[in-house]
C-alpha positions in Angstrom: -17.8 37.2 -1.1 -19.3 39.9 -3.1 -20.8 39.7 -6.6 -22.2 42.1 -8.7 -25.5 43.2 -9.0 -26.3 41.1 -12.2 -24.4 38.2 -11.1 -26.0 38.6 -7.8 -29.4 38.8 -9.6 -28.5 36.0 -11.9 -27.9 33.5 -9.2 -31.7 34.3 -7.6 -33.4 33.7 -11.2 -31.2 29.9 -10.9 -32.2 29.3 -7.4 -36.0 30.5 -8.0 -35.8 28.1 -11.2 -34.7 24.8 -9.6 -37.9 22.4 -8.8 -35.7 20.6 -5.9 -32.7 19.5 -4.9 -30.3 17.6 -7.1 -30.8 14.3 -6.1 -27.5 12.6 -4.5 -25.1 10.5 -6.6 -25.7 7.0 -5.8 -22.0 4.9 -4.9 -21.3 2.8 -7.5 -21.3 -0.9 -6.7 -18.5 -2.0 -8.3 -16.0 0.3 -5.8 -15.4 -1.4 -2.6 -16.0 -0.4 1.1 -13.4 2.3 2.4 -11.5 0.3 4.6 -11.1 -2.7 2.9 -7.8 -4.2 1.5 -7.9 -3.6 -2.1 -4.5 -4.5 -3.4 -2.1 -7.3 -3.0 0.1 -5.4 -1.0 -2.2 -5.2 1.8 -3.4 -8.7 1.4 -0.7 -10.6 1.1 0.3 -12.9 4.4 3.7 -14.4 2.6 6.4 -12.1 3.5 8.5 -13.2 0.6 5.6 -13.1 -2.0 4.8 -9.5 -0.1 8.8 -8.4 -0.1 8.3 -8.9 -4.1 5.2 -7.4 -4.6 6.7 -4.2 -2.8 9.9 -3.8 -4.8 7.7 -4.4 -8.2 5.4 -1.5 -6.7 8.3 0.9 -6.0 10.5 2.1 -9.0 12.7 3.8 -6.9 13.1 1.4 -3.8 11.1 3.5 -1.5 8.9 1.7 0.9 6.3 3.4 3.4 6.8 2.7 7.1 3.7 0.9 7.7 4.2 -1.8 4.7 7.8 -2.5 6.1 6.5 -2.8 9.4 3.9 -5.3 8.2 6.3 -7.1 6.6 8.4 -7.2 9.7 5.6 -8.3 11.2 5.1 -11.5 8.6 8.2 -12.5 9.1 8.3 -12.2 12.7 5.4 -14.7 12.8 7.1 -16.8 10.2 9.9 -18.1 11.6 10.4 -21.1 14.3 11.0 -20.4 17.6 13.9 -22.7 18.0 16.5 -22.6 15.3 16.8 -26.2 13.6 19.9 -28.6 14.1 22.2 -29.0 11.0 21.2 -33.1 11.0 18.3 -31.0 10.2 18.8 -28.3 7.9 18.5 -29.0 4.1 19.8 -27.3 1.2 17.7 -23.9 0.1 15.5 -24.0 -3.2 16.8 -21.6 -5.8 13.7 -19.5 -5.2 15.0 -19.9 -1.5 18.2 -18.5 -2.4 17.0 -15.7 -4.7 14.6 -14.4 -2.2 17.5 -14.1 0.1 20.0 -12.0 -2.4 16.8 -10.0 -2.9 16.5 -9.6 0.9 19.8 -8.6 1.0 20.1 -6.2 -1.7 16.9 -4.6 0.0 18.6 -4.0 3.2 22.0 -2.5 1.4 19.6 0.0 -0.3 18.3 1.1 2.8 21.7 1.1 4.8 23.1 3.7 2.2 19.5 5.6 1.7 20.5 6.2 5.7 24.1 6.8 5.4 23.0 9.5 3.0 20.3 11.7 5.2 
């Protein structure tokens, strides 16, 4: 990079007129670690209280590959191994059943975001 001679000159009077080096900004403590979960999104070990908290989050219904994979993974941990008898099945909660429309409305947004690349 080339300056001109006053410019150049200019910039020797500054570095001739510093005493030392700047000292270095010290991290403020209030900021937390890089690294660490910081929002509820990546906190969150429900899958249904994290399947919420990622459609508030995205206006459009967007979600990055690596939250819907760690919800997959949620659920995947969630649910029995063996599928319950119907002398043992009971009738789903409201919140039950809206967490399931939700669910499903999720996956129809996604089957015609696909249909339409």
């Amino acid at each position: 990079m080339a300056f001109d001679p006053r410019s150049l000159e200019r910039l020797r009077e500054l570095g001739r007129s510093l005493p030392r080096p700047l000292p270095k900004p010290e991290p403020a403590a209030d900021h937390p670690k890089p690294g660490t979960a910081r929002h509820k999104l990546e906190t969150e070990t429900d899958p249904e209280a994290l399947f919420r908290e990622l459609m508030q989050a995205s206006p459009d219904g967007t979600v990055p590959p690596h939250l819907m994979a760690r919800l997959r993974d949620l659920e995947a941990n969630r649910r029995p191994l063996s599928r319950p008898s119907e002398s043992q099945a009971r009738k789903p909660s409201p919140t039950e059943l809206e967490a399931r429309s939700l669910y499903e409305a999720f996956d129809d947004l996604l089957q015609i975001e696909a249909a339409d690349d």
